[in-house]
N, C-alpha and C positions, 0 to 999 in steps of 0.2 A: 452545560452538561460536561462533565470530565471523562478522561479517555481508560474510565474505566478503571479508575483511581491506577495505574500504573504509572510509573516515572519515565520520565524522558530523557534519557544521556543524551547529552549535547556537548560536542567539541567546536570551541572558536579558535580558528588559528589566526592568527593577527599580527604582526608584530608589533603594531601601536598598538601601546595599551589601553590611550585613552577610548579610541574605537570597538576595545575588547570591552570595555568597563559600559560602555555606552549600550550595545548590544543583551551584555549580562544582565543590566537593570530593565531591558526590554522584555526579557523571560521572564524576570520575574514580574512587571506590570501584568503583562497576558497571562501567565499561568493565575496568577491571583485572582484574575477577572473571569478565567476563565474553568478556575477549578481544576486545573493540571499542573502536575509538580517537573517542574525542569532540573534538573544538575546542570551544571554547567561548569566544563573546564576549561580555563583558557592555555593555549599552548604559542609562545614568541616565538617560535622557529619549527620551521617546517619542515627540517632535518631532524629535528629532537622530536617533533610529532610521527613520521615516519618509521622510529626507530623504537617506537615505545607500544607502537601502533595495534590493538586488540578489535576484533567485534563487538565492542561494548557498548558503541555510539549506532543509536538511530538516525541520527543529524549531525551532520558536518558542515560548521558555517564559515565558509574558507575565503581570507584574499587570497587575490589574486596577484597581484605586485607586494612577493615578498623575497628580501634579500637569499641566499642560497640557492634556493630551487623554489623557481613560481608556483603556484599555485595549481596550476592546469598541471604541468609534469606531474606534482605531487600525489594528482586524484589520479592520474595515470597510471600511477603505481599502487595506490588503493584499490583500484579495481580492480586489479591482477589477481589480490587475496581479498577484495570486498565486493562483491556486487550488489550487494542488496542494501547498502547506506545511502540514504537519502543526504545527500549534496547540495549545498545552494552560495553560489556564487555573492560573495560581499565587494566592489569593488569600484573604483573611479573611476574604472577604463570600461566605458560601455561596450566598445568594437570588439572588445574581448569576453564579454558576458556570452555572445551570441556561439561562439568554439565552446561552452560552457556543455552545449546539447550533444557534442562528442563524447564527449564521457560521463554520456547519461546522468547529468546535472541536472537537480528538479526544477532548480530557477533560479534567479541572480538577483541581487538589490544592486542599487548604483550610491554609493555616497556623498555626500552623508546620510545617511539611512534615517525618513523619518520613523516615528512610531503608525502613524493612517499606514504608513506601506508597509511594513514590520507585521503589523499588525493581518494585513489584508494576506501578505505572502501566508503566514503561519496559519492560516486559517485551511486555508487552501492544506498546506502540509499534513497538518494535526490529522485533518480529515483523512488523508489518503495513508497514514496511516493506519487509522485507525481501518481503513478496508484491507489491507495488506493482514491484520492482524487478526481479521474475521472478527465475528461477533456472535453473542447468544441469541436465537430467537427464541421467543417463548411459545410452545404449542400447549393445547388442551389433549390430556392423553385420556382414559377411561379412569386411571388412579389420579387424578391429580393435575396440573399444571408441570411439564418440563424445557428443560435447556436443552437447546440442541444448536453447539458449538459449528458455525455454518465454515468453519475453515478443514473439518473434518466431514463434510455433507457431501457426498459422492453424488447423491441423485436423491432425486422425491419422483414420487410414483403415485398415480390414484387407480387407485382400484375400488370400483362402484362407487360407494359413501364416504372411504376411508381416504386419509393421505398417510404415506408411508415416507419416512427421509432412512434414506441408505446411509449409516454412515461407515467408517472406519472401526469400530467398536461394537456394530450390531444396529437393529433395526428400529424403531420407534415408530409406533402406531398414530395417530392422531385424528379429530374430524377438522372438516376444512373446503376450502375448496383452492384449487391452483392458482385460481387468480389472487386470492388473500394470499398466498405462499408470494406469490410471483414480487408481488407489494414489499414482502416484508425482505427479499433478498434484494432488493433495489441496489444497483450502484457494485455489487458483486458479480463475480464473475458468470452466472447458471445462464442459460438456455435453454429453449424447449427445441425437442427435437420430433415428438409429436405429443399428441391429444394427452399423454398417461403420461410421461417424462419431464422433466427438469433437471438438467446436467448441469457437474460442477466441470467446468470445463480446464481446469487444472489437474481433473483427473482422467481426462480423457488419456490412452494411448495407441488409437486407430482411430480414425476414419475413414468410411468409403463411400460412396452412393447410398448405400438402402441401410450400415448401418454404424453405430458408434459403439466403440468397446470401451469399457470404465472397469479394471482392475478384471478381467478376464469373461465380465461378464457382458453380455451384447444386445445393445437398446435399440431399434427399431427405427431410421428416420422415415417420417412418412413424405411420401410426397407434394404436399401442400406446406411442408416444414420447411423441407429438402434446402434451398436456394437461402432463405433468409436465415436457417442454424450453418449454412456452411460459410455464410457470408459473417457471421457473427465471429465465429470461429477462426478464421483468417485473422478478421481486424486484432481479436484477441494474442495471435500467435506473431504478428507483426507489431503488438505491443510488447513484444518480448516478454508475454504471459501476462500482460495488464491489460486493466480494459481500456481500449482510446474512446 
């Protein structure tokens, strides 16, 4: 299944090209196999990438031993003005893959890089974008079948029969039950905080004991919830907003 047919900018910094070229033909195996379309730029110097340097890349597939300024200085200075590009470590020096998790690097290969592990990293990748990026879930409303883009989903609510998703945009009725909800936001950031609620915990901007605030308005944690959404919530916020 593809990511949604959207494309993937990808930057290789390399200074060997044949390493660059080796990599380039990897995106395109996986993308082909896999239904997702890669770009791929390749950049020789890590000063000329620096200096050209936009948010336009999802992935950054970087050595690390390269002439100028290494690799790690490089993403140093990317995350000054990038924090949200997914980084991954290309390189021969293993000792150094491991300082890679300092500057919130997703992972590292070690070369020569096969395809099984090219393969296995991206997999891993693809995916965690594709959660970063949210996704549509489909409910059954009274008119019809709707989307309801869960990157803008503040909270779902049940009231009696019904499930309600809060979003940024206005309300959405639906039938259902929480637990089917609960299923389909798998792997997403929500939590329940009691019996009625399902928070997007990216929207949260208080908590206290008895309750959770989401955009001004104030959800109820019950006490039987209490310990396991504030524990949720923690691991979440010591992911620096991701889920560990």
């Amino acid at each position: 299944d593809g990511a949604g047919g959207s494309m993937i900018n990808v930057a290789i910094v390399e200074d060997d090209r044949k390493a660059a070229e080796r990599l380039s033909s990897f995106f395109s195996k996986y993308g082909a196999e896999h239904g997702i379309e890669f770009r791929t730029v390749h950049f020789e110097s890590s000063v000329n990438f620096l200096s050209v340097y936009s948010c336009d890349y999802e992935l950054i597939m970087m050595d690390i031993d390269m002439p100028e300024m290494n690799g790690m200085e490089l993403v140093r200075r990317i995350r000054e003005r990038d924090t949200e590009v997914m980084i991954i470590f290309v390189t021969n020096l293993a000792q150094y893959a491991v300082k890679g998790y300092e500057v919130d690097a997703f992972d590292f290969m070690v070369k020569p890089v096969t395809y099984a592990e090219f393969s296995m990293k991206m997999l891993r990748a693809v995916n965690c974008m594709r959660q970063r990026e949210g996704r549509n879930i489909w409910v059954s409303t009274r008119g019809g079948k709707k989307a309801v883009n869960t990157e803008k989903l503040m909270y779902v609510e049940v009231m009696k029969h019904s499930i309600i998703f809060h979003t940024e945009e206005g309300s959405t009725v639906c039938s259902g039950t929480l637990g089917g909800i609960k299923e389909m936001l798998e792997g997403l950031p929500f939590a329940q905080c009691n019996r009625c609620y399902l928070v997007n915990m990216k929207y949260i901007t208080e908590v206290n004991a008895t309750e959770v605030v989401i955009m001004n308005e104030r959800l109820v944690i019950s006490k039987m919830r209490r310990k396991e959404f504030l524990q949720e919530f923690n691991r979440y916020i010591a992911g620096g907003g991701k889920l560990l």
